[in-house]
N, C-alpha and C positions, 0 to 999 in steps of 0.2 A: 284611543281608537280613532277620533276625526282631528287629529291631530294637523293634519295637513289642512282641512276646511276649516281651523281655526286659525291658522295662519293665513290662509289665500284671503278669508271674511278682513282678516281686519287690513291685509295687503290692499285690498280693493277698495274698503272703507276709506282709507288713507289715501289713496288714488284722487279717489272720488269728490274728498273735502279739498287735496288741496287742487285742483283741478278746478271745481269752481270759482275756489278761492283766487286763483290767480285769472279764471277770465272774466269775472266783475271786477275785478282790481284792474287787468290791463283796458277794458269798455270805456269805464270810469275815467282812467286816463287819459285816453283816445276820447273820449268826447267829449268832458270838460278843458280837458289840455291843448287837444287841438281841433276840436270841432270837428274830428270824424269820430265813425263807429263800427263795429261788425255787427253786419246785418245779423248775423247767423248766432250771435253771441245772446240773445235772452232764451231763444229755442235750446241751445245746448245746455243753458244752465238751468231750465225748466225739467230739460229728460237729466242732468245730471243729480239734480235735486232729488227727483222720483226713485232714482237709482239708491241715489245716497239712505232716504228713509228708508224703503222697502228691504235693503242691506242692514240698516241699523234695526230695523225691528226684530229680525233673526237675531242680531248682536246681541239685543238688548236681555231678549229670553234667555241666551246663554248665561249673559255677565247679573242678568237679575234686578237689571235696570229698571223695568218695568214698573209703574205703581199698581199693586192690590190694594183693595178694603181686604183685610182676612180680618176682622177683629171678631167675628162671631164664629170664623173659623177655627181661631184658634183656641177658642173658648172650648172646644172638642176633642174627647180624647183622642190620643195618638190613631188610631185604626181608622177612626172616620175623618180626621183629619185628612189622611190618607186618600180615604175613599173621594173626598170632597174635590181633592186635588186630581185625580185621575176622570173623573167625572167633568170636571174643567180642561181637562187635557184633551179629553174623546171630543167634547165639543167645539175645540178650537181645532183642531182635526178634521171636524168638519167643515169650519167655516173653509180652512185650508182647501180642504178640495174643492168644497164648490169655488173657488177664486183659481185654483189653479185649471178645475174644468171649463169653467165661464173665460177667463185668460187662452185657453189652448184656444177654444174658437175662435174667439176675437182675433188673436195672431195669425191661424190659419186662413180667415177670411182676410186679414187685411195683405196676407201674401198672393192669394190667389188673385187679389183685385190689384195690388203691382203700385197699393200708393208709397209713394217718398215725403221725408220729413218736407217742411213749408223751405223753409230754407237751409236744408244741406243735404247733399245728394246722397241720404243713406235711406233704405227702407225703413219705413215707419214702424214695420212688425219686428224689427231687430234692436229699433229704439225704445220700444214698450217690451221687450222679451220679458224685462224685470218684471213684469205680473208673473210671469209663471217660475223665472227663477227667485225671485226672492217668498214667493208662498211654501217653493218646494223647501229651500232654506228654512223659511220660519215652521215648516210641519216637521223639518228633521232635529231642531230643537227640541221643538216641545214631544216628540217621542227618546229623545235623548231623558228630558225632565219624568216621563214615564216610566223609563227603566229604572233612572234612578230610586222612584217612589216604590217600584216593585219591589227592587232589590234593600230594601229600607234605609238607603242614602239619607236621605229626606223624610219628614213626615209633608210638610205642604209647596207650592212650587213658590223657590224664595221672588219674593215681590221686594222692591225699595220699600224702606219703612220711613217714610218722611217724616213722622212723626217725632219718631224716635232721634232722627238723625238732625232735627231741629230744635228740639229740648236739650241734646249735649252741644250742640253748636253757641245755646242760649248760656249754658251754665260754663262753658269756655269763657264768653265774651263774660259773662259777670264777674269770672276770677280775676280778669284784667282791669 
């Protein structure tokens, strides 16, 4: 179904990382190599940064990357499992909106007042837009993770299990 905004998320993602990655690596070069620098070069890699998490945290809800505690979650039968998960979903839902309504003003005001980034001639409400695109991003995950729970995909929203994922990493390394 977002088939396309799973592709553009990680298109962007990948933009984005090597993008910075290539302008600390050329700054670095240019100013240990030859004693110049781009002025404009920590500002870009500061809103690049921003961009980069606030993309990755949408990512991350998809791919499940995330860390949860569920262990008392999961201690629960299936149904309230459920419920526990969708109850976490409304709430983070919330927090969504409010970041995406508190974000719209913020951007609207800072258009109306007409400021530009410190050093590069772009508007500063178009350098921060990621607060409102990447909440909307991260609120169309996690109702993505809601249907699934509806439709009984899922019983809880899968989190990383470190735990788990470091106890077989331990018993790999013991067989060698």
């Amino acid at each position: 179904m977002f088939q396309w905004l799973n592709k553009l998320e990680v298109a962007i993602l990948c933009l984005l990382l090597v993008s910075m990655t290539l302008l600390v690596f050329i700054e670095v070069v240019m100013r240990f190599g030859f004693n110049q620098g781009l002025i404009w070069a920590e500002e870009a890699t500061l809103y690049l940064g921003a961009w980069l998490v606030l993309f990755g945290a949408s990512y991350g809800v998809k791919t499940g990357a995330h860390i949860g505690v569920d262990a008392f979650v999961k201690t629960l039968p299936s149904l309230y499992q459920r419920l526990v998960a969708l109850l976490t979903i409304a709430l983070c839902l919330v927090y969504c909106g409010l970041f995406i309504y508190g974000g719209w003003i913020y951007l609207s005001k800072l258009k109306m007042i007409g400021l530009e980034m410190e050093d590069l001639p772009i508007p500063k409400w178009q350098a921060t837009s990621i607060l409102v695109i990447g909440f909307i991003l991260l609120a169309i995950r996690f109702i993505q993770a809601a249907i699934q729970l509806i439709k009984g995909e899922t019983n809880t929203l899968q989190f990383a299990n470190e735990a788990k994922e470091s106890m077989s990493l331990a018993k790999e390394g013991s067989k060698d």
